[in-house]
N, C-alpha and C positions, 0 to 999 in steps of 0.2 A: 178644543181639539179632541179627538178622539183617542179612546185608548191605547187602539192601535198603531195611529202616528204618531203618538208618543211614546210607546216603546220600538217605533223603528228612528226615531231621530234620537233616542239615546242609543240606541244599537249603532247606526251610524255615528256619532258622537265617542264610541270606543272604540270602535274601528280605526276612527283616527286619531285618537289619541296611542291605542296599540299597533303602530305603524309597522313595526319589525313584524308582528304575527299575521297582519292582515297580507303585508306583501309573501307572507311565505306562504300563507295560502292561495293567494290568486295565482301566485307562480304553480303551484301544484295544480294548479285546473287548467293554465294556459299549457303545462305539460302534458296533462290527461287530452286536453283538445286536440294537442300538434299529435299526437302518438294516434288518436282516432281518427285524424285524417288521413295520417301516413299510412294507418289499414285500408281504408274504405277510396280514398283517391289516389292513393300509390296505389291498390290492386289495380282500378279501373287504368290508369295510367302505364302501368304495366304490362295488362292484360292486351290493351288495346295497342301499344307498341312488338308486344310479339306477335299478334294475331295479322297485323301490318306484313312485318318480316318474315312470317309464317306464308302468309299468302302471297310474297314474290315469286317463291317457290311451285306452289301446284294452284293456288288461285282463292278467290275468296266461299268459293262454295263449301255446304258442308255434307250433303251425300249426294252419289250420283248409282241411277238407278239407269239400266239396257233394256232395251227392246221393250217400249211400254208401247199398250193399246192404246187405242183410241181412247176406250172405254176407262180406263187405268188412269190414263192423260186428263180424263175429268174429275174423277177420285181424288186424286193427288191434287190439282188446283185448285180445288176447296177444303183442302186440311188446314185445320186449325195453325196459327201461327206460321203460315209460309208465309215468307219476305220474298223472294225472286226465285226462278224459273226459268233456267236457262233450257233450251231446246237445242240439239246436233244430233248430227248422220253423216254415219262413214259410207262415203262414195267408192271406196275401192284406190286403187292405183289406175296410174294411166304410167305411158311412155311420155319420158322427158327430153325429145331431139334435142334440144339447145344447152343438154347439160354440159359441163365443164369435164365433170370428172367420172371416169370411168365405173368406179364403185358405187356412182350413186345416179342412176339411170332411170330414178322414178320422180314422179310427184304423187306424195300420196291425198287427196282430195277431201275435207271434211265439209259438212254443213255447219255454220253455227247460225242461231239468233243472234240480236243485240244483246240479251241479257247474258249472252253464254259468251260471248267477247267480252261483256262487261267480269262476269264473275271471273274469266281465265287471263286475264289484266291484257289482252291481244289489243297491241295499240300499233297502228304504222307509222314509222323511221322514213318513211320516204311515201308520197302520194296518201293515199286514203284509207280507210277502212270496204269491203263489200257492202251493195245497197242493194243491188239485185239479185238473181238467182247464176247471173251469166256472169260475173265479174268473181276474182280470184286475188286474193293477197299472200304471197308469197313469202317463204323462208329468207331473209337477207342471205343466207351462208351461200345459195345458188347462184348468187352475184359473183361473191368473193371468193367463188372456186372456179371462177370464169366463162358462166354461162351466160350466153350469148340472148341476153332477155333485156328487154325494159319497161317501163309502165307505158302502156298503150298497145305493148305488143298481143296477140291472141295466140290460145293454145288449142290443139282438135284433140278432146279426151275421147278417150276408148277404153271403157274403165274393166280391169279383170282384178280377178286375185291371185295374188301369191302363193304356192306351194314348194313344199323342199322335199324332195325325194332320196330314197335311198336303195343304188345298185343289187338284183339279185344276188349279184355274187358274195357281196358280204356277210357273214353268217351272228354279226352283231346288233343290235339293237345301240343306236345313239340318242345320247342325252344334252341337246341342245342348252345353253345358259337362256336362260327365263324360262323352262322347266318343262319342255314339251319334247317329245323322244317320237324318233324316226325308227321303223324296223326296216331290216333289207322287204325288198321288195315292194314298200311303201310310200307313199306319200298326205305331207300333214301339213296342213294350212302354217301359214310362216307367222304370228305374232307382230303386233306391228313394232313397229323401230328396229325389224330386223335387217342384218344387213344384207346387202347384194351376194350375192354366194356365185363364185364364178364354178361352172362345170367342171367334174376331175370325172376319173372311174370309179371315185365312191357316190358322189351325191351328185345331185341337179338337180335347178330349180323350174319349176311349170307353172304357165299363167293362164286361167281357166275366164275365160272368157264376159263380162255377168249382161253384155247384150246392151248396155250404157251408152248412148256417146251425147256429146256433149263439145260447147264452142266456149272458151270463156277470155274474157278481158283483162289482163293483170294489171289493176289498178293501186298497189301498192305493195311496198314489202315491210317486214316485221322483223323482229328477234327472232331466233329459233324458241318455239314454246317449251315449255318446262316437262313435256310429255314424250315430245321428242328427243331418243337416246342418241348420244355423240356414237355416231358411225354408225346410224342408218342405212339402207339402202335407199331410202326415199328423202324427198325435200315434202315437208308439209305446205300444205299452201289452204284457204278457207274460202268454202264459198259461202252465201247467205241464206238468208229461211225467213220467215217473220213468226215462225213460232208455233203455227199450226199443220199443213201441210206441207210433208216435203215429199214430193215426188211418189206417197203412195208408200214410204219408210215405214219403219217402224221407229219410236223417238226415242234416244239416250236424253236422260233427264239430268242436269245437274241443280241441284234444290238448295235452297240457303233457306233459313228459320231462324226465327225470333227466340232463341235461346232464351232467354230471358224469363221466358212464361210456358216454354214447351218441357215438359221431361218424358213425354212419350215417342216422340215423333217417328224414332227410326221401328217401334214397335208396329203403331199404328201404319207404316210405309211398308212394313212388309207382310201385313194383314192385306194391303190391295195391291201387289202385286204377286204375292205367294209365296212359300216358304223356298221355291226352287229356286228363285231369283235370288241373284248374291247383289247386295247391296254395299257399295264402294264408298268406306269413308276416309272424309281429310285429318286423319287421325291428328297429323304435327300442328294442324289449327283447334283442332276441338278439345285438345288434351288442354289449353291454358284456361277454356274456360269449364273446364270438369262434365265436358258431355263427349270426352271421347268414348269409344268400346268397351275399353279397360277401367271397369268400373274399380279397380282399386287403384289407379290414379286419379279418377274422379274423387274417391274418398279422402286422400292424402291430400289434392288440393283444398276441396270442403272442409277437412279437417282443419289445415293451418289457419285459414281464415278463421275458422269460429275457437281456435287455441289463442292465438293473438288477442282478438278484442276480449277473451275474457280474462288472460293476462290482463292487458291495457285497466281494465277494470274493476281487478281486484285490488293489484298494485294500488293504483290510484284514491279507491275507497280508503285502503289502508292510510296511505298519506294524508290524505285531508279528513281525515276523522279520526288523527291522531294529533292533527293541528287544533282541530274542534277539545277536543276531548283534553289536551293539554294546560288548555283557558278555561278548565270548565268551573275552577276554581273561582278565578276573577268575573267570570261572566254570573255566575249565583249569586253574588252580592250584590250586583246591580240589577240585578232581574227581582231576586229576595225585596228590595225596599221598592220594585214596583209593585210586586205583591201585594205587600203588604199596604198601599194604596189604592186596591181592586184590581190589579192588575191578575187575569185569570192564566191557567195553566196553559190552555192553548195562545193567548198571546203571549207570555213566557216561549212558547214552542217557533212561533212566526219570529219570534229573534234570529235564534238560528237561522231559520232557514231565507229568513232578509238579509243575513250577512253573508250564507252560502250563494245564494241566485244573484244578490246585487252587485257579486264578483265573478259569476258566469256571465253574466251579462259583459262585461270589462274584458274577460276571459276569452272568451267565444271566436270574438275576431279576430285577437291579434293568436290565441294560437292556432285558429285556422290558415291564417297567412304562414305563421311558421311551416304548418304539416305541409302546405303549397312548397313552400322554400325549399324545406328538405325533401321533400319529395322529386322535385325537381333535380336539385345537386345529386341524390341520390342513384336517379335514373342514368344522370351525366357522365359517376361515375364506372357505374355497372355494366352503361352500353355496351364498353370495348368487350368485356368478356360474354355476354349475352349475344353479339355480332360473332365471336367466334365461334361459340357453340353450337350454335343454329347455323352458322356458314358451313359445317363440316355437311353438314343435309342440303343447303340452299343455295350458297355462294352470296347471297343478297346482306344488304347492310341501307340503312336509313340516315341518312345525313343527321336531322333532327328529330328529339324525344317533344311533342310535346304532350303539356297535360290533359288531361281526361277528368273532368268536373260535372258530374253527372248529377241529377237530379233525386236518384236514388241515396248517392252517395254522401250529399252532404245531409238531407233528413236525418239518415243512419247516423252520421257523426254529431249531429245535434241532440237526437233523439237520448241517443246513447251519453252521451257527454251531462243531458239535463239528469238520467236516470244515476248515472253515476253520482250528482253532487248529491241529489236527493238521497242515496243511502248513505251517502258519507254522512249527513247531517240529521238524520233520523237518529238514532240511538242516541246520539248529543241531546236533542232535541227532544225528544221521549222524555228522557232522564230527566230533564229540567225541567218539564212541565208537570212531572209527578212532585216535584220537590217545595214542601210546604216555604214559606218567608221565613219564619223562626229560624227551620234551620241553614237556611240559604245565606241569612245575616250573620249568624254564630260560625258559620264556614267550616260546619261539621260534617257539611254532608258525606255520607260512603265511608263514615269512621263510626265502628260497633263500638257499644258499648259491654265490657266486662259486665255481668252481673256477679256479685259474692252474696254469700250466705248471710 
């Protein structure tokens, strides 16, 4: 036999005979494991449950960019790390005959692609989704305020825009809520989800014509979308696009990216479109994964993340290389008389580190299962308050948490967990392999000797 499996089957051979010290060790590594996954799959796990509930709210996109070019249009679909690409265009208002309610006498009209239904979660509650350019899926609330519509019925758009004016005779200047001001003698484009503004002798509203028309088929209805402000003058309603052409538009973009691999994106986004263009981002989605705007919430998240795992990992070195280091006693005496029959420093060293690894091993999966477990209870318990905080913004809430076990994630926690034992057991290890048989048998080692005169 070799001299190496002879000093790992006396090394295993004290392991179990020092059963109390080996189980306190393996317990300190099935701890260090569960705590490294509760970092790296409780983030993911967490991350991926408010990014969820983040996006019931404004949708899963992460910037939306107005009025791009053709030319812009091709820039942008070949940037590095884009994931989807939604495409829309605002058609204007049309009159709503068949409305219910007197305050709300519009439909206002948008184009979307599939992906831009898909990213803004627009699902229909009754008949379909649009496939054509002529077909329309409607606001539910147009129902339910008793308008006289249903799916198969057709609508004749005449699409104009909005304006709200303001009387000569008044000699003030108003400041509408969503932040745009009327002077006397003026008039200024209305914002959308404004509301209906019925005629007085201060203000009135004007609808300028844009030369549109249009036939379309109401093939289903939807939720009110999350863009749409409660007490509108309009009902939203979507027609379709396939993402290239629309009518001769100019395209609103909404862009999702592969976070993951990109940290320039919204740089390089506004290099090909231009510094004039303002770029629209979902900030309450991007903040959880530290690519919102506010690069010092970005920091504070990156922060915690890499405070944690190296907590997780000091702590831990400390504990199990204070388990090593506490036997280092009894381990020198049995290592000293393999010595002293050829046994060399570095197989003296492969002890350690056979009793450190052959209980990672043992280790690994069951406290990976733990950091699963509590990672789990943990999210279970947290939901309720994490559903409240995010509903003062969103109103939305998720039945179930589940886990998020990524690929990245458990390497990290392996990677990390192996790095960890391995320092725990180096200086143990070191130690003992410098240390001659003589004194490893006499059990002197790390005790000076006085010298006198």
């Amino acid at each position: 036999m070799k001299n190496n499996k002879i000093v790992h089957q006396v090394t295993k051979a004290y392991m179990q005979k020092n059963k109390k010290r080996t189980i306190t060790t393996l317990l300190g590594i099935v701890f260090m494991v569960m705590l490294m996954t509760c970092v790296f799959v409780g983030k993911d796990t967490a991350v991926s449950y408010l990014e969820k509930l983040a996006s019931m709210e404004n949708g899963t996109w992460h910037l939306c960019v107005y009025d791009v070019t053709d030319d812009e249009y091709e820039q942008i679909s070949k940037m590095e790390d884009m994931e989807q690409i939604g495409v829309s265009a605002d058609f204007n208002y049309t009159m709503f005959a068949q409305s219910g309610k007197e305050e709300r006498p519009y439909i206002h009209i948008k184009s979307y692609s599939e992906d831009a239904f898909d990213m803004y979660r627009i699902e229909a509650i009754e008949g379909r989704l649009p496939q054509a350019e002529d077909e329309l899926i409607l606001n539910i609330e147009a129902v339910e305020d008793g308008a006289d519509i249903r799916i198969g019925d057709t609508i004749d758009a005449e699409m104009f825009k909005r304006y709200i004016g303001k009387s000569t005779d008044c000699k003030t200047t108003t400041m509408f809520q969503g932040g745009f001001t009327v002077a006397p003698g003026d008039y200024v484009e209305a914002p959308a989800g404004f509301p209906f503004f019925f005629e007085n002798e201060d203000f009135y509203e004007k609808q300028e014509k844009t030369g549109e028309n249009a036939t379309y088929k109401i093939v289903g209805f939807m939720e009110r979308p999350s863009f749409e402000k409660i007490g509108a003058g309009a009902y939203t309603a979507f027609t379709y696009n396939d993402g290239t052409k629309i009518s001769g538009k100019e395209r609103n973009l909404s862009l999702r990216f592969d976070l993951k691999n990109s940290g320039s994106y919204d740089t390089e986004l506004q290099q090909i479109v231009g510094e004039d263009c303002e770029i629209e981002y979902n900030t309450i989605l991007l903040v959880f994964t530290a690519n919102s705007k506010d690069s010092t919430i970005n920091f504070i998240v990156t922060f915690m993340s890499i405070f944690f795992v190296v907590l997780i990992v000091a702590a831990s070195v400390v504990l199990i290389y204070n388990v090593f280091n506490m036997s280092f006693d009894e381990r020198t005496k049995y290592l000293g008389m393999l010595s002293s029959v050829g046994a060399t420093g570095k197989q003296k060293r492969s002890s350690v580190y056979y009793e450190a690894f052959s209980l990672l091993l043992i280790g690994l999966p069951i406290g990976f299962g733990m950091g699963l477990l509590v990672v789990k209870l943990g999210m279970m318990a947290i939901k309720p308050y994490i559903d409240t905080l995010l509903g003062m913004y969103s109103g939305a809430s998720i039945d179930k948490v589940s886990l998020v076990i990524s690929v990245a994630g458990v390497i990290f926690t392996v990677v990390l967990s192996v790095l960890t034992v391995w320092i725990s057991a180096y200086l143990p290890a070191r130690k003992i392999g410098k240390t001659g048989p003589i004194e490893c048998i006499r059990g002197n080692v790390g005790k000076s000797v006085k010298k006198r005169s």
